[in-house]
N, C-alpha and C positions, 0 to 999 in steps of 0.2 A: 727799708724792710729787711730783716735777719732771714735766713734759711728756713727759720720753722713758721714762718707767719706768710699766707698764701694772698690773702686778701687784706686791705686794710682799708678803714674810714677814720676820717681824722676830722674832727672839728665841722662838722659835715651839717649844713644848714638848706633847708629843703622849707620852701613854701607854697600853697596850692592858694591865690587869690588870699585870703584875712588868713587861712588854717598853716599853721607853724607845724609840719610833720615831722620836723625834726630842728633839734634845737641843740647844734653843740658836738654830737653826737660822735664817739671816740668805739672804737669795736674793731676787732683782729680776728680773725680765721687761722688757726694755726693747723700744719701739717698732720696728720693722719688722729684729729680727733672731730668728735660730732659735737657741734656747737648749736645749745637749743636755744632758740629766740623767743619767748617767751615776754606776754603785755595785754592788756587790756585792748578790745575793739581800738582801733586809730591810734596805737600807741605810736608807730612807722615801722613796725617789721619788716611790710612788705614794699614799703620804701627804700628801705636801709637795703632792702635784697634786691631791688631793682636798680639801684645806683651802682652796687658791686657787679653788678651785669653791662651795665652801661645804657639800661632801657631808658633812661631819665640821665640830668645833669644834674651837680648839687648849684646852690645859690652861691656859696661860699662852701672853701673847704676841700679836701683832698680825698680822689678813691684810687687806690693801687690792685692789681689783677696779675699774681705773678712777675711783680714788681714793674707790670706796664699800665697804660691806661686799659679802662675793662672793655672798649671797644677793638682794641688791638688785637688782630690774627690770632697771634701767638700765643696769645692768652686766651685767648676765646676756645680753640682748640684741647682745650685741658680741662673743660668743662662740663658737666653736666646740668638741666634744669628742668622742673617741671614746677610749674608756677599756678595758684589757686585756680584762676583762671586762664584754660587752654585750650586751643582748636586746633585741630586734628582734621583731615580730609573725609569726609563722611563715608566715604565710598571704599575708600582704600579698606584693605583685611589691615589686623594686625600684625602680620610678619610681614606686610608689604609696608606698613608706617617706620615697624625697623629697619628695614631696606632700605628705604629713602633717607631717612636721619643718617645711618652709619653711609650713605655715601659722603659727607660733610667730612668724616673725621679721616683721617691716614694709615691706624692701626685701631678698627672697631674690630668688637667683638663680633662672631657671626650669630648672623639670626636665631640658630638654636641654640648657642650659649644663653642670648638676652634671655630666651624663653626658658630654658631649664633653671636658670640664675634668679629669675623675677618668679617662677613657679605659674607661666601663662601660657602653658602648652595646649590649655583648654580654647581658650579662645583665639590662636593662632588665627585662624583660617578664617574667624567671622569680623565681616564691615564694621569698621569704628561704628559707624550710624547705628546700627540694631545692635549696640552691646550699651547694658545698664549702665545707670552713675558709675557705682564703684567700680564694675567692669573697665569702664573709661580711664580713673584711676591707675588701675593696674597698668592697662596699656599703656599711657603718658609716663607711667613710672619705667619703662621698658625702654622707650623710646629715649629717656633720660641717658639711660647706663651703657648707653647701643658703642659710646663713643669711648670708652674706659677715660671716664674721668678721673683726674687728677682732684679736683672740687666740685660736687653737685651739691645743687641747691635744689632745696625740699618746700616749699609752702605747702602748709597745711595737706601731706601727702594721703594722709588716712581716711579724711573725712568721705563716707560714705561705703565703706568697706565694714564686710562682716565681720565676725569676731578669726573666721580661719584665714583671710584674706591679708587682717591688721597681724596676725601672729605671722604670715608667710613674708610679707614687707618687712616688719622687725627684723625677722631671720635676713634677709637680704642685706637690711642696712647693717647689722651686726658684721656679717663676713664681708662687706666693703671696706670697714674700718678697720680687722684686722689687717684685711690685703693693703692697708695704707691710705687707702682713699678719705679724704676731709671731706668731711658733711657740716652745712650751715641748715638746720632744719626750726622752720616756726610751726608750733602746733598750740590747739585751744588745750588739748589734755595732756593736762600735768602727768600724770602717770606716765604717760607715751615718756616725755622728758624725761621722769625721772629714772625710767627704765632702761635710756638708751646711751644719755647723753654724756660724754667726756667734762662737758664745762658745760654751763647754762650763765646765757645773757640777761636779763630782766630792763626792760625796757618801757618807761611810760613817760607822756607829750615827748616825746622825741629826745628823748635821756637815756643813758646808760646810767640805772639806779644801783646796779649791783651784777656783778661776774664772781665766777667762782665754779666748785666742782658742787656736785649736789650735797655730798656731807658739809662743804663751807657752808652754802646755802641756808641747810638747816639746822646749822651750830648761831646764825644768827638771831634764830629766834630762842626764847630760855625756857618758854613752857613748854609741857607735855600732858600728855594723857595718862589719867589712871582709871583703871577698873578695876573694881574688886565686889563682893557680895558682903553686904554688913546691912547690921538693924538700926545704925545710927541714920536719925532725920536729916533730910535734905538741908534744910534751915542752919540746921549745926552747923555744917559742916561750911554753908556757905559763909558763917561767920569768921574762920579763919583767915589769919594773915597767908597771902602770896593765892588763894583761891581766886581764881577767875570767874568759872562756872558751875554748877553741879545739874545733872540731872539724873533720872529714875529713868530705868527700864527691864520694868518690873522687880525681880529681886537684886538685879545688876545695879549699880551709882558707877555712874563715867563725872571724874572730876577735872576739870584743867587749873592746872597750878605752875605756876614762875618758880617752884621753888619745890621741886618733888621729893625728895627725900626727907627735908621735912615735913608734908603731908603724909607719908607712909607711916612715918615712925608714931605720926601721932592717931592714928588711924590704930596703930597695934597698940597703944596706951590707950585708948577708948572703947576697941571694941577688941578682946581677945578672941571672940570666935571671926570675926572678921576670914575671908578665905577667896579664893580664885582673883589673886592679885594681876596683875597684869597692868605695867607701864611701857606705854609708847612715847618714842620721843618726836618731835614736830617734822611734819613731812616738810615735802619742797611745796607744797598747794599751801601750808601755812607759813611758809617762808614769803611765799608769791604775795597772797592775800594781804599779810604787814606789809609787804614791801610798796606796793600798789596803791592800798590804801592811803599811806601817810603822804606818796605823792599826790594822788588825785583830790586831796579832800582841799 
């Protein structure tokens, strides 16, 4: 394992009775970036993140944790985790859950740091127990950062969280990654990823189908979107070569085409009043969706 790589899975074969959750499977955590995990329901994300923790064994195959094994002290110590599913002492406040966690590490941040840093000053002083889902969230996410990780692991950290709540986490993870901290985060929304993340992993049955920066990602795929406002029929239009799709809404046509530049130009050879163009080129959700698809079928 080189200096820039904190975690590593190598050839990593995981089976639950007949269910193959991972199959092969190769993935690197490198130093001070956010790496989104990204797969369909059962792809093994949270496999593949349970094995870099050391909560499971693989069947075959190798996991590295700061170049020790992931149960190792010394590695363990340099971590951070909050995991989809978490329990938390019902009774305890929340700055008494911080309290407890940061006695584990050697150099925690203090209680009011977690809380000014994670933006949960509100709920400080109120019982895990009588605090909402998302509330809950927040707190586990607090409880995560209590020990200044050198690597925290994110499962699906937003789910349940308002829309000021998902923007205050963002904020958080944002200024961890500048301070240097490497985030491994799987999440169902694409946007979340393609918002946050340094590299994105894409993983389905237990494969690493594709890695890359989010512009690789969506240089993989070659169509795009067009909108524009024209009186030319849908039908026409569907008849051209590299057209995927066309539809209407209302005086708007959104077209998707393999091949956009020549749709435009013939678009202005057809229809000279043609106006309010607008091409988009393929997000990471259409990167995903190809990607996914062509394994799972």
């Amino acid at each position: 394992m080189t200096n820039d790589c904190l975690a590593t899975i190598t050839a990593e074969h995981k089976r639950y009775g007949s269910t193959l959750a991972l199959d092969g499977l190769d993935l690197e955590v490198r130093r001070g970036e956010l790496l989104a995990l990204l797969g369909p329901n059962g792809a093994g994300k949270t496999t593949a993140i349970s094995l870099m923790l050391g909560l499971q064994q693989p069947d075959s195959g190798s996991v590295t944790l700061f170049g020790h094994a992931p149960h190792d002290i010394k590695a363990r110590r340099n971590i951070g985790v909050m995991m989809q599913e978490a329990a938390l002492a019902e009774e305890l406040r929340v700055r008494e859950q911080i309290d407890l966690a940061a006695s584990y590490y050697s150099k925690p941040l203090t209680p009011d740091a977690v809380l000014h840093m994670t933006q949960t000053k509100a709920i400080a002083g109120r019982a895990y127990g009588k605090l909402s889902g998302g509330q809950k969230r927040q707190a586990q996410f607090a409880v995560a950062v209590c020990g200044r990780p050198k690597l925290l692991f994110l499962d699906e950290p937003t789910v349940g969280l308002d829309v000021n709540a998902r923007a205050a986490m963002w904020e958080t993870l944002r200024q961890l990654v500048n301070d240097g901290v490497s985030i491994v985060l799987t999440t169902h929304y694409i946007e979340e990823a393609e918002a946050l993340s340094d590299r994105v992993a894409v993983i389905a049955k237990g494969k690493l189908i594709a890695s890359g920066t989010v512009s690789e990602m969506r240089s993989l795929i070659a169509r795009k979107r067009i909108s524009c406002t024209t009186a030319l029929p849908v039908e026409e239009i569907q008849r051209w070569g590299g057209v995927e799709s066309v539809t209407r809404d209302r005086e708007q046509l959104h077209i998707t085409a393999n091949n956009a530049d020549a749709i435009v130009r013939r678009l202005v050879a057809a229809d000279k009043n043609f106006q309010n163009l607008e091409v988009l080129r393929a997000g990471l959700a259409d990167a995903f969706t190809e990607l996914t698809q062509e394994v799972m079928q």
